[in-house]
N, C-alpha and C positions, 0 to 999 in steps of 0.2 A: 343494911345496905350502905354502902359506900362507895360515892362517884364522884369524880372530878370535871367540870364542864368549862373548856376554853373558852374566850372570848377574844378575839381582836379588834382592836377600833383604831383609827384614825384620828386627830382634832386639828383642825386650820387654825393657825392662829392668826390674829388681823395682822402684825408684824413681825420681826425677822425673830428671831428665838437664834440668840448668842449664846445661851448657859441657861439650863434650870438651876437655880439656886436654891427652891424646897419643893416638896411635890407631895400631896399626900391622896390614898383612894380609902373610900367610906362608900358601906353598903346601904342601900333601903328597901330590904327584899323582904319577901313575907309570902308562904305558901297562901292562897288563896281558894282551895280545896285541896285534895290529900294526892295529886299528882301535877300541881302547877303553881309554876312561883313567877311571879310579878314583882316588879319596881324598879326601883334604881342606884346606878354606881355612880359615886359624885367623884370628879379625880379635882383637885384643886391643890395651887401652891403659888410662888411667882419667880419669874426668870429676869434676865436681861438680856436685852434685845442686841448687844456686842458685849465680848467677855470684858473687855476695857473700862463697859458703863459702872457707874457707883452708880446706878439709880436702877432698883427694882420693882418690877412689874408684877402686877396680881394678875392670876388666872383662876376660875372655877366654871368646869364643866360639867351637865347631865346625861349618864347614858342611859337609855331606856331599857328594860330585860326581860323577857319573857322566855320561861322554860317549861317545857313538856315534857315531864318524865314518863316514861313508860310503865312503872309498878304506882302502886297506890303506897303512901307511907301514914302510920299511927300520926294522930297528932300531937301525942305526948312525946314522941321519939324522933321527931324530925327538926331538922336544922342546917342554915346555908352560912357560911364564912369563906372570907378570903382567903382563898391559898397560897396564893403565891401571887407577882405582881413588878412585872418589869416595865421601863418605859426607854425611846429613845429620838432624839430628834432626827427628821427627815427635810434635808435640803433646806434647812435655817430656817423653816417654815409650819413645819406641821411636827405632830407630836404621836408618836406611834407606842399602843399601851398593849402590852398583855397580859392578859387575867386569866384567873382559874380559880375556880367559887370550888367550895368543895360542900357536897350534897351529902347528907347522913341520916339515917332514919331506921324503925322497925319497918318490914313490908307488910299492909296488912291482908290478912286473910280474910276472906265474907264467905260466911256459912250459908248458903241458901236456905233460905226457910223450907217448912216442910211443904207448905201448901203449894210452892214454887215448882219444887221437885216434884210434887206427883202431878202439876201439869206438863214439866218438861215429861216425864215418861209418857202422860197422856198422848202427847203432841210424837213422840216417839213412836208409840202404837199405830199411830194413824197414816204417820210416814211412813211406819214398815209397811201398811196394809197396801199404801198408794203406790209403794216402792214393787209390791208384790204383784198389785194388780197392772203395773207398768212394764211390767216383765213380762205379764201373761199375754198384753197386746201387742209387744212385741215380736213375741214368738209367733202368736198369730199371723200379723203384718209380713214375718219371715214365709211362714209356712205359706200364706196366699204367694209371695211372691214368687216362692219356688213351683207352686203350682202353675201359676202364669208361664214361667219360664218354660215349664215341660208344654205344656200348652203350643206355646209358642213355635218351639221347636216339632213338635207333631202337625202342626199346620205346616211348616215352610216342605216338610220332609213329605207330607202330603201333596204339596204343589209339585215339588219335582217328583215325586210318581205321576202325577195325574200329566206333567211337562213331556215325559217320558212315554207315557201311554200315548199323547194325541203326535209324538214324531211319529213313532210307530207307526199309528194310521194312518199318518200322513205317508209313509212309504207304502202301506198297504191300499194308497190309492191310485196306484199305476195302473193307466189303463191296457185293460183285456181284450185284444183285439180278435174278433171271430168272423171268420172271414165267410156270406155266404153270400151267394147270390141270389139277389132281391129283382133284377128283371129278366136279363137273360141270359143262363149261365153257360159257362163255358161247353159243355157237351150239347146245347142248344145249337149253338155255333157250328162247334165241328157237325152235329145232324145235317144243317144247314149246308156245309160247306161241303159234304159228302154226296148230296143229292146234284148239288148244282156242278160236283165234278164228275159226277156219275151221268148228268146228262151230257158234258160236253166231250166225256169219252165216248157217251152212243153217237153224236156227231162227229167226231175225227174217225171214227171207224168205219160209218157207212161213206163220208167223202174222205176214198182215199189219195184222191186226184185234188185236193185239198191247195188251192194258188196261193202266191205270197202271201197276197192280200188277206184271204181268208185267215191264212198261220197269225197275220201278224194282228187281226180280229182279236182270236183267242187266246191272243197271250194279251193281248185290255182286255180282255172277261177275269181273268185271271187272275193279272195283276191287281184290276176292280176287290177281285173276291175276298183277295188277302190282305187287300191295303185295308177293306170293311171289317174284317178278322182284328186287322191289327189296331183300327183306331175306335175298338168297340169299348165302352166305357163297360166296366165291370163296379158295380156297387156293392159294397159289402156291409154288414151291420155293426157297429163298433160297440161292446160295452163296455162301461165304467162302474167300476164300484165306489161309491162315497157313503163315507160311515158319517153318522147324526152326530151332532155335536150338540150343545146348550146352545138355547136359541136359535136354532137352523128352523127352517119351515119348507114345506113342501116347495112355495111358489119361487124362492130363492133359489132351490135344487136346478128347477123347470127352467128359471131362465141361466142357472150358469150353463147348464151343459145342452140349451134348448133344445128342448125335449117337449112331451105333453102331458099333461096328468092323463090321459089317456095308456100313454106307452109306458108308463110308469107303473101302472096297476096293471098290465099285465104280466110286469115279472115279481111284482112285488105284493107283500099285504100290506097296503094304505091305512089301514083300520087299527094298527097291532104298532105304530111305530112307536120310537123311543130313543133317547142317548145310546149313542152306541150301536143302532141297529146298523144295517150293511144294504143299502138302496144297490139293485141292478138297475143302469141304465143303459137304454138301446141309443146310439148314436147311428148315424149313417156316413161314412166317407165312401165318394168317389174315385177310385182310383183311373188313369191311362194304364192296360194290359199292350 
């Protein structure tokens, strides 16, 4: 191995630096295990502080080093030396060095021992085993999720049937209106209306000398007859079909569409009921005929 490792530093010096006059760098490095070297570069010499001056000045400076190689090197085969080694001054002031150590060594190899290696493989085996069984829960954890998911999807797809099913009913609850009459129906009436015209033709026929006054009698009999014809209430029975739903109860039914558990068991089986089943209910509306 063969490497070159820069360095640059800086040195203040207390006063002006007019001229180096000698300058020398010296190493004190020394690997301190088989990838790290330690110590220090001493740079020392002396200047004048104006080129003018006859009188020169001592300088000696320490830089501290610490390097971290990345390969391991032999200890028989390794060594650090100066490579090269420039310097120059900076604004009459400070002293600016560049360095380049040069690194040389065998890299070493380490054999692992045997008993090393058959526990890396041991510990190999074990990771494959965990490696395997970590696959296997995996796949599980997959396959549960995919099951969730179909799940999921058959429930929502179940709602909007079951969404779909109670519109439905919902339209198949218009009500059925059956018209009959409950007091007195219309052919009562005309019976009615027949007799009481039929007597007041045996009267106009036997008085045929019949005076205003009388004429103008039976036509208020009359007018009486029809205007009772026509302001006769006619009641008819109204039903409704409403299908069971979850959670519906008889007493709920009774009072939406007031009605009586009575009228209710007559069109229906009370006993047998269920989701879904189909209630006849009797209503009653009054019509004006």
């Amino acid at each position: 191995m063969r490497k070159i490792i820069s360095i640059e530093k800086e040195i203040a010096f207390k006063t002006m630096i007019g001229e180096i006059t000698s300058i020398a760098l010296e190493q004190e490095l020394a690997f301190i295990n088989d990838n790290e070297i330690e110590g220090n570069l001493i740079v020392s010499g002396t200047y004048k502080m104006t080129e003018a001056s006859a009188i020169e000045e001592e300088f000696s400076y320490k830089i501290p080093v610490e390097i971290m190689l990345t390969t391991s090197l032999e200890e028989a085969k390794r060594n650090v030396t100066i490579n090269n080694f420039t310097y120059k001054v900076v604004n009459e002031e400070a002293l600016e060095l560049n360095i380049e150590l040069l690194i040389e060594g065998l890299e070493k190899i380490e054999i692992p021992d045997q008993e090393e290696s058959d526990e890396e493989e041991i510990v190999s085996d074990e990771e494959c085993e965990e490696k395997k069984e970590k696959e296997k829960k995996n796949i599980e954890l997959e396959t549960f999720k995919d099951e969730k998911e179909e799940k999921k999807e058959e429930t929502e797809n179940r709602n909007i049937e079951s969404k779909t099913i109670r519109e439905d009913l919902d339209d198949e609850e218009e009500k059925i209106e059956v018209l009959e009459s409950s007091n007195q129906t219309q052919d009562d009436l005309l019976n009615s209306l027949d007799i009481n015209l039929g007597g007041e033709e045996k009267v106009l026929k036997e008085n045929t000398n019949t005076t205003t006054k009388e004429k103008q009698d039976n036509n208020e009999v009359m007018d009486s007859i029809f205007s009772a014809f026509a302001n006769t209430k006619e009641t008819y029975a109204t039903y409704s079909i409403y299908i069971l739903r979850e959670n519906d109860n008889i007493d709920d039914v009774i009072q939406k569409y007031k009605t009586t558990r009575e009228a209710l068991h007559e069109n229906n089986d009370l006993d047998n009921l269920k989701v879904g089943s189909k209630l006849i209910i009797p209503t009653s509306v009054e019509t004006d005929e």
